[in-house]
C-alpha positions in Angstrom: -81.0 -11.9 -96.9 -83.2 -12.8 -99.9 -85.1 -15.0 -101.4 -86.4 -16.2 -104.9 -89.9 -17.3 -105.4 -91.5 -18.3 -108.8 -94.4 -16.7 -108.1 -94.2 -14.2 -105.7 -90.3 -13.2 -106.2 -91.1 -10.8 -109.2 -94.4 -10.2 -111.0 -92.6 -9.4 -114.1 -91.1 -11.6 -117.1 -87.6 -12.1 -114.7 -86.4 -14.4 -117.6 -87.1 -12.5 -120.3 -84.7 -9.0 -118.4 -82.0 -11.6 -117.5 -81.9 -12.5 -121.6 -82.0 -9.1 -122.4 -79.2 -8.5 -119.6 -77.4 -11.2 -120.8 -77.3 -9.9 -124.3 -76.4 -6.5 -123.0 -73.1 -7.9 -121.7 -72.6 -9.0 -124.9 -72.9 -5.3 -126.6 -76.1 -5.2 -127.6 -78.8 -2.5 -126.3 -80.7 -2.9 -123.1 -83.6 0.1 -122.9 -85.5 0.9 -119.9 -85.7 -1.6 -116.4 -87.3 -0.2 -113.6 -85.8 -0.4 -110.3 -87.8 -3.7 -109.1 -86.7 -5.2 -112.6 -82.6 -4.4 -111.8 -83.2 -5.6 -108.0 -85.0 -8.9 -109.3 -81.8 -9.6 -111.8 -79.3 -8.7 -109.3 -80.5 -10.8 -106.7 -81.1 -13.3 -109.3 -77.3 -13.2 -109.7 -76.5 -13.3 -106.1 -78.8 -16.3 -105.0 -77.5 -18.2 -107.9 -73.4 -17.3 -106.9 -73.1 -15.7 -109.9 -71.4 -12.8 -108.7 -69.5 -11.4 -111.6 -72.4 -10.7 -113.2 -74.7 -9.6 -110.1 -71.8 -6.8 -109.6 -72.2 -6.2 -113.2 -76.2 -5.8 -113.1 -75.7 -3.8 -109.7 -73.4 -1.0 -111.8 -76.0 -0.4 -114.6 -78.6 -0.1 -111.5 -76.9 2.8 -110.1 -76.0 4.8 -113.1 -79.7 4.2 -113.5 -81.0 4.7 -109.6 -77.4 6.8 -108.4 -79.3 7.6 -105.1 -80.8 4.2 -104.5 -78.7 2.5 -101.3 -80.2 -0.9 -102.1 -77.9 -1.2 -105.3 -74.4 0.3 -103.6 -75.8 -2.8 -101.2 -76.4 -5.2 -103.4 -73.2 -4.0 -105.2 -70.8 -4.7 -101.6 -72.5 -7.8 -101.5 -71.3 -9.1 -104.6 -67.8 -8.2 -104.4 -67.2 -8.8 -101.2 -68.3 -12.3 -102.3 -65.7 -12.1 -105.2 -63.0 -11.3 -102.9 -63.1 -7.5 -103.2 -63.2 -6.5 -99.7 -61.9 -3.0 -99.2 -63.7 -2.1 -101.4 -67.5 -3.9 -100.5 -66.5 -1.7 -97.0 -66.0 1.9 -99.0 -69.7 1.4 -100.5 -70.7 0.5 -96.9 -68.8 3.8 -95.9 -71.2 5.6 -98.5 -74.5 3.8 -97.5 -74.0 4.9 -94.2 -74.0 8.7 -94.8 -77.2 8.5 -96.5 -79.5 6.2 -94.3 -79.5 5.0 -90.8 -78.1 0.9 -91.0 -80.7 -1.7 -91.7 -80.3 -5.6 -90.6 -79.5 -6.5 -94.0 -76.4 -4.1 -94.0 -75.3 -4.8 -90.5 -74.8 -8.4 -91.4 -73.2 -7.7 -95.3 -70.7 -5.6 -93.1 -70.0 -8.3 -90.3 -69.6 -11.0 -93.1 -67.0 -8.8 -94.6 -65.0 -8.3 -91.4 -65.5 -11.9 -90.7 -63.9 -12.5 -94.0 -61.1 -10.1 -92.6 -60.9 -12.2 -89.2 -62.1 -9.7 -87.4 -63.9 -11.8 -85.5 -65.2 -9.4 -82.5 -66.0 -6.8 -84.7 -67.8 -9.0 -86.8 -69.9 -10.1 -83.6 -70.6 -6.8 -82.6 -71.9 -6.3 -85.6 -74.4 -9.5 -85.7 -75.3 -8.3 -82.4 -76.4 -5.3 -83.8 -78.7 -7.1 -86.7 -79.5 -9.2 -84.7 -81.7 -6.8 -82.3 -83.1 -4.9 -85.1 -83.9 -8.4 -86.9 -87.9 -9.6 -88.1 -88.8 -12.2 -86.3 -88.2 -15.1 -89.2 -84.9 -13.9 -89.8 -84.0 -14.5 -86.1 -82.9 -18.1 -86.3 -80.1 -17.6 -89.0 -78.6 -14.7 -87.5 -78.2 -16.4 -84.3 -76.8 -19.2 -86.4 -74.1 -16.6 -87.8 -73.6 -15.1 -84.5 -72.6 -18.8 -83.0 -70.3 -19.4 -85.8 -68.6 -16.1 -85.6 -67.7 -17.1 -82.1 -66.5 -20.6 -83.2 -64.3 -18.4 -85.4 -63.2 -16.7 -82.8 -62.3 -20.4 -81.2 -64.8 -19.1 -78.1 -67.2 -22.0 -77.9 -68.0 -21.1 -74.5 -69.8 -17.7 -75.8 -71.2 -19.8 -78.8 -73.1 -22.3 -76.8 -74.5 -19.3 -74.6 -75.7 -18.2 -78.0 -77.3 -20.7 -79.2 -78.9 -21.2 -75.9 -80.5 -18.4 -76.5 -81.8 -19.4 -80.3 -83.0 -22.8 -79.2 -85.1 -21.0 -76.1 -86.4 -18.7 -78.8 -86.9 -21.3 -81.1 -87.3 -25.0 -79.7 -87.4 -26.6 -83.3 -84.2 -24.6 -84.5 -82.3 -27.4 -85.9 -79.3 -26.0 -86.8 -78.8 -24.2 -83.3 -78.8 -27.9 -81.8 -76.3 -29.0 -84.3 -74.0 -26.2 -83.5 -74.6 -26.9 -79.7 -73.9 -30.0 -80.1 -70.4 -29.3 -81.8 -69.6 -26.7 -79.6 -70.1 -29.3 -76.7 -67.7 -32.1 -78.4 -65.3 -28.8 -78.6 -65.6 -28.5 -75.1 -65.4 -32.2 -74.5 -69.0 -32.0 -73.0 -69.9 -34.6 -74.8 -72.8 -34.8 -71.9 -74.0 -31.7 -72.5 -73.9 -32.3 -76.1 -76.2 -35.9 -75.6 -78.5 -33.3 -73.0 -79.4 -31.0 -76.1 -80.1 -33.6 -78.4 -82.5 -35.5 -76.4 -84.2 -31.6 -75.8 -84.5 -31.3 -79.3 -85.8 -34.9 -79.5 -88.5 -34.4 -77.3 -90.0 -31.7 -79.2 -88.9 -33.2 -82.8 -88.7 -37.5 -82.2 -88.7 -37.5 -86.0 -85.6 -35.5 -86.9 -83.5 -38.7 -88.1 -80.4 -36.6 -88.2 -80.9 -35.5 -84.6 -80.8 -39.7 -83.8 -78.1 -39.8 -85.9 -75.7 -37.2 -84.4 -76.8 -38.3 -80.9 -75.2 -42.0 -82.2 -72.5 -40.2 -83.0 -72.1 -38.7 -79.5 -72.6 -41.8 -77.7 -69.6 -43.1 -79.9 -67.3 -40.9 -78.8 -67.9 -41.3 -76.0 -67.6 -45.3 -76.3 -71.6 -46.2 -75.4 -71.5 -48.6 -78.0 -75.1 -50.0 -77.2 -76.8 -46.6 -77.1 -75.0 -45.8 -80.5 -76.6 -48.6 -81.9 -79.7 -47.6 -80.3 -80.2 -44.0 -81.8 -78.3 -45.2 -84.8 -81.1 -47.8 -85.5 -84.0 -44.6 -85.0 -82.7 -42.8 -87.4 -83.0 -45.8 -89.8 -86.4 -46.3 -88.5 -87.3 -43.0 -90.1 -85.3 -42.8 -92.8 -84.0 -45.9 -93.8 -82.3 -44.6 -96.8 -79.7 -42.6 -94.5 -76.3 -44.0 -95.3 -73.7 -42.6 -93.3 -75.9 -44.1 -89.8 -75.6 -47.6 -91.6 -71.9 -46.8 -92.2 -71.7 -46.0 -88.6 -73.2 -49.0 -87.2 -70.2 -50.9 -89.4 -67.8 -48.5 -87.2 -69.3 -49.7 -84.2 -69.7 -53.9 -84.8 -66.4 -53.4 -86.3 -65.0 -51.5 -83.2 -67.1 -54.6 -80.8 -65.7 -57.2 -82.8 -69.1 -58.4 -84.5 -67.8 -58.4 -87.8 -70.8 -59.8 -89.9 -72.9 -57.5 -88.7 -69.8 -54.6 -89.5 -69.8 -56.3 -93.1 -73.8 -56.1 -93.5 -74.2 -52.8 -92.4 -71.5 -51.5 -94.7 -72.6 -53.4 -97.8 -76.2 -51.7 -96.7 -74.2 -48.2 -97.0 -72.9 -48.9 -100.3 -76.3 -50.0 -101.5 -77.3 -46.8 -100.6 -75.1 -44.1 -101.0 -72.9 -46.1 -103.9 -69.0 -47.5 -104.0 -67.2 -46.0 -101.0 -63.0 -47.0 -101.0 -63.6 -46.4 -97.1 -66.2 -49.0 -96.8 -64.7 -51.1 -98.9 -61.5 -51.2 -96.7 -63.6 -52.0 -93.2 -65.5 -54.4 -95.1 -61.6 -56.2 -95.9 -60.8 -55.6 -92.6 -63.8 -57.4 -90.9 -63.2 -60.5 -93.6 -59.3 -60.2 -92.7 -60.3 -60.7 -88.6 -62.6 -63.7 -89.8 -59.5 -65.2 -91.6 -61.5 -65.2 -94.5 -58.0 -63.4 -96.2 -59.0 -64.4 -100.2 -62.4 -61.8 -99.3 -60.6 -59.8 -97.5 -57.9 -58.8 -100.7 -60.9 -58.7 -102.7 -62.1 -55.6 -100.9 -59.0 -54.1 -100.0 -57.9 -54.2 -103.7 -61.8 -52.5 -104.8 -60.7 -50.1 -102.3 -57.4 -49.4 -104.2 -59.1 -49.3 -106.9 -61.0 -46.3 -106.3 -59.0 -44.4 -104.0 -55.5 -45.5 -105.2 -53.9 -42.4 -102.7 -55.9 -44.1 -99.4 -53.2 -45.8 -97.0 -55.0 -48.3 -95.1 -56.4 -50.6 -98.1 -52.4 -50.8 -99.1 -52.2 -51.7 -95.4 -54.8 -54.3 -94.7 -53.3 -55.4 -98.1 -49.9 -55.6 -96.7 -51.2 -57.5 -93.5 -53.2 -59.9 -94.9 -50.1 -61.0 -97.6 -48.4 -61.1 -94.0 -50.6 -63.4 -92.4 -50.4 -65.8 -95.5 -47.5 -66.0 -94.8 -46.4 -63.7 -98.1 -44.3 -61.3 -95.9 -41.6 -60.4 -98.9 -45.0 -59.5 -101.2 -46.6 -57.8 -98.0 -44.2 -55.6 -97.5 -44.3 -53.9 -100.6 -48.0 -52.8 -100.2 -46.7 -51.6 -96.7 -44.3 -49.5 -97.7 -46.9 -48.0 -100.0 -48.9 -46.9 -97.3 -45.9 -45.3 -95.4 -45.2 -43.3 -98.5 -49.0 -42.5 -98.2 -49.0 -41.4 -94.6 -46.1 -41.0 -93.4 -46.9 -39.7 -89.6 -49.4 -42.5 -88.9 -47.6 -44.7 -86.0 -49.7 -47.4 -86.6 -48.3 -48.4 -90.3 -44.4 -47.9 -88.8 -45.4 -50.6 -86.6 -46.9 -53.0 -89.0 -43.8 -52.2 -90.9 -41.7 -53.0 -87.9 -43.7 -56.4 -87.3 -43.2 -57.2 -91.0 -39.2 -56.9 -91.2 -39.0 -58.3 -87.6 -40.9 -62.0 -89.7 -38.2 -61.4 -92.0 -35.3 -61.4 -89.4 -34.2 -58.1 -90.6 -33.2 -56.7 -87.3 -32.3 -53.3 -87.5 -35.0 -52.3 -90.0 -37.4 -53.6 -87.5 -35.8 -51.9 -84.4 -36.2 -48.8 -86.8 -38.9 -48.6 -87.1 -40.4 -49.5 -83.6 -38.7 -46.6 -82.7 -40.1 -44.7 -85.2 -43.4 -45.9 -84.4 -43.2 -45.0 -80.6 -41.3 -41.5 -81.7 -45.2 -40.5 -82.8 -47.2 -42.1 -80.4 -45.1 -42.9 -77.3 -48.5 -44.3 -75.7 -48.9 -47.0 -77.8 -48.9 -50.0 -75.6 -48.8 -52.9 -78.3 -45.8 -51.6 -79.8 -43.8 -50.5 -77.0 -45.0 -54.1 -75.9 -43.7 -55.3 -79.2 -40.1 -53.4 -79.3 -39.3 -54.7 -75.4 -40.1 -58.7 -76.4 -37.7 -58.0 -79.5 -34.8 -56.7 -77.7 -35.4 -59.2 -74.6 -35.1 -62.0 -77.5 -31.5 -60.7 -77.6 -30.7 -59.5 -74.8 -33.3 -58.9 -71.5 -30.5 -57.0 -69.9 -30.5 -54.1 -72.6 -34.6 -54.5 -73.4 -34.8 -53.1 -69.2 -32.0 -50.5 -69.9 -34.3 -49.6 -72.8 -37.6 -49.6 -70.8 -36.2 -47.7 -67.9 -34.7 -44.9 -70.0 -38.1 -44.6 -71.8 -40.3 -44.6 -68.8 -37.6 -41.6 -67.9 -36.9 -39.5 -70.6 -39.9 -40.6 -73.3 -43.2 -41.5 -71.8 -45.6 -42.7 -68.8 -46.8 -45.1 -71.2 -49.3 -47.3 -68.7 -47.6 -50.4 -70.1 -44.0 -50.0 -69.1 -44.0 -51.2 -65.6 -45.9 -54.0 -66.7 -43.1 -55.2 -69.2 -40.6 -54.6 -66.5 -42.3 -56.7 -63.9 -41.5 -59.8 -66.6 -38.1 -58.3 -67.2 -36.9 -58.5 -63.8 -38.7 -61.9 -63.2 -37.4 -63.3 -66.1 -33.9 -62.2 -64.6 -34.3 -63.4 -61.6 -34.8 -60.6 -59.5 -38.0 -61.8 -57.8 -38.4 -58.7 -55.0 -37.5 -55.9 -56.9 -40.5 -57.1 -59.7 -43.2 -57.9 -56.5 -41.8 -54.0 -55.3 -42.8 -52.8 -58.6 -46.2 -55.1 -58.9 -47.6 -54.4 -56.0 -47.4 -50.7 -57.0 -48.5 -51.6 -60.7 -51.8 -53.4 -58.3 -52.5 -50.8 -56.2 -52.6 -47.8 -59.1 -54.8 -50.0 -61.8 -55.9 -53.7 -61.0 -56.8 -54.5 -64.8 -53.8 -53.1 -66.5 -51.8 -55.3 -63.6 -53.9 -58.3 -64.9 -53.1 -58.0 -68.0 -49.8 -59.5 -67.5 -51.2 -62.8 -67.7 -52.4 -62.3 -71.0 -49.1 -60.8 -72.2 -46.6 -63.9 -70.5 -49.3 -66.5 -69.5 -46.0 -68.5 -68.2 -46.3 -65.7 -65.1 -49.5 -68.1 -63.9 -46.9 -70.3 -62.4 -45.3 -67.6 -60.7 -46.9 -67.6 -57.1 -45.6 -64.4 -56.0 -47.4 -62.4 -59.0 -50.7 -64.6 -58.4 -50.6 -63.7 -54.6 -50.2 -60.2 -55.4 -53.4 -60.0 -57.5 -55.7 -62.3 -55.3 -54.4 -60.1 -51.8 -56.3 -57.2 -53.9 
């Protein structure tokens, strides 16, 4: 709403009247400042968030300029900022019988009610400014119109707005940021990599544009093209940290964990000592079985960020795999204190007291595990080889009752097909794996990997050939 300029803000000595403002809160006498000298210290105040005092040099400008609306503006501005709301609207209240509304106060009085969640008010009101805006102010407003409409959780509306802001403005860069949100919103992510390219055409050096497209793609899986637009972004600016940090996520996620452990290091070069970072890097040396490395990060990790879960975990794990499970399971208890609704450290927890031979804490917390994310297939897959170790009558009764009452988890006719094989009831398992064949081939396939002894078993091999 305004700006300040060294040389063309104020042609006056604007440090020397914020001294003698300054000293004037502190008691002593200001004199004479002319109405461009109290508007230059105000907004001073106000582009620097200093809003006590912009309220303060807004108060001596109307006892000096009573009839002036720009102060009782400037005034509502800086209160509302402080938290004073009814009361920024009852100077609005006043403005409004003297002079017909200008931009500027349309949009102090639709930041207010946003403040209030009145959201549709609030975009009426940007609405408003927005048709009476100057062409340069154009691309902010429609900024704040979009975001009062993400406010209003109505990202449909939003994109239409920023539609409109990108036609009117091709190189509005913020408008395809927010389009690009709204889109992941709407699960478009489509759309989302649609508007990025747009804006790439026109701007093919906007690094952050690459970047966010990377980021797109990796939601949505595309591993390669991540790594493509994540590798133009560092191609313009190749001291751009978080894409580095992302292409670690995505060798990490594809199993190419030098290359996870190079790009991160290249992150932390950049940006400095990150206890995330740190972690992947332990977790890439922990899937290389380089486990000495792997505690080495995992401990810089706790180091810095001693309230962050998953170094305790990969901690924990990689005690485990040493075959330290007593001293493991300390560091994973620490990270269910840590974060206690993540699934994923019940089962490790589970895993570890199952090594031990400590039945029922293991049962436990499988159950536990599966209470949070009943579509977990490793555990569920987990839990049913436990209780078939004991007893492969109860582990179906188990499996059946979950399938029922719990979840569709995609797994659970799988681990019954073994069940029932390893029972001895041959045709009720083909009844079931033909079925399991027919609605999703892989998944069905995967039982070889889960109980290669199944390779011997003609009937299941038949099954999966005949498809």
């Amino acid at each position: 709403m305004f700006e300040e300029d060294d040389e063309d803000f104020y042609d006056g000595n604007l440090n020397e009247d914020i001294s003698r403002f300054e000293a004037h809160l502190n008691g002593h006498a200001l004199g004479y400042l002319d109405s461009d000298q109290c508007e230059a210290i105000i907004d001073h105040y106000l582009i620097n968030s200093q809003y006590t005092k912009a309220a303060a040099a807004a108060d001596f400008a109307i006892h000096q300029f009573p009839y002036n609306a720009l102060f009782h503006l400037r005034k509502a501005q800086a209160i509302s900022a402080l938290g004073n709301l009814k009361e920024g609207l009852s100077l609005l209240a006043k403005i409004e019988k003297w002079e017909t509304p200008t931009c500027e106060f349309l949009l102090t009085k639709a930041s207010i009610f946003s403040q209030l969640h009145d959201h549709k008010f609030a975009i009426r009101l940007f609405k408003e400014a927005l048709s009476i805006s100057e062409p340069e102010d154009r691309d902010e407003i429609y900024l704040d119109l979009a975001m009062e409409y993400q406010n209003d959780n109505d990202y449909k509306n939003a994109v239409k707005i920023l539609k409109e802001a990108i036609q009117y403005n091709p190189k509005n860069e913020g408008a395809i940021y927010e389009i690009a949100f709204c889109y992941d919103q709407l699960n478009q992510f489509e759309d989302a990599i649609k508007a990025y390219h747009t804006f790439i055409d026109e701007n093919p050096y906007s690094f952050t544009s690459w970047y966010n497209l990377g980021n797109t793609y990796l939601k949505l899986e595309k591993y390669d093209k991540a790594i493509w637009a994540y590798d133009y972004c560092l191609l313009i600016n190749e001291d751009f940290a978080p894409a580095y940090f992302n292409l670690g996520n995505v060798y990490l996620t594809t199993e190419k964990y030098k290359l996870a452990i190079q790009h991160f290091h290249k992150s932390i070069e950049v940006d400095g000592d990150d206890p995330i970072a740190f972690c992947y890097i332990g977790e890439c040396h922990e899937q290389l079985g380089e486990y000495d490395l792997a505690k080495h990060f995992y401990k810089r990790s706790m180091e810095l960020a001693p309230m962050y879960a998953d170094s305790w975990l990969g901690m924990g794990i990689v005690l485990d795999l040493e075959e330290k499970t007593k001293e493991g399971l300390t560091f994973i208890l620490k990270a269910v204190e840590l974060d206690p609704e993540n699934p994923s450290v019940y089962h490790v927890l589970a895993g570890a007291y199952e090594k031990l031979e400590d039945w029922e804490n293991a049962s436990e917390n499988y159950v536990y595990s599966l209470a949070l994310d009943p579509m977990e297939e490793e555990c569920l897959t987990n839990y049913v080889d436990l209780l078939a170790s004991f007893s492969k009558i109860d582990a179906l009764n188990y499996l059946r009752d979950f399938k029922e009452n719990i979840a569709k988890n995609k797994i659970a006719p799988i681990l019954e097909v073994n069940l029932l094989f390893t029972l001895g009831r041959k045709e009720e398992a083909c009844v079931l794996f033909a079925q399991c064949v027919l609605e999703d081939y892989e998944k069905a396939k995967s039982i070889l990997d889960l109980y290669p002894e199944l390779v011997e078993a003609k009937e299941i091999i038949l099954l999966l050939n005949n498809n």
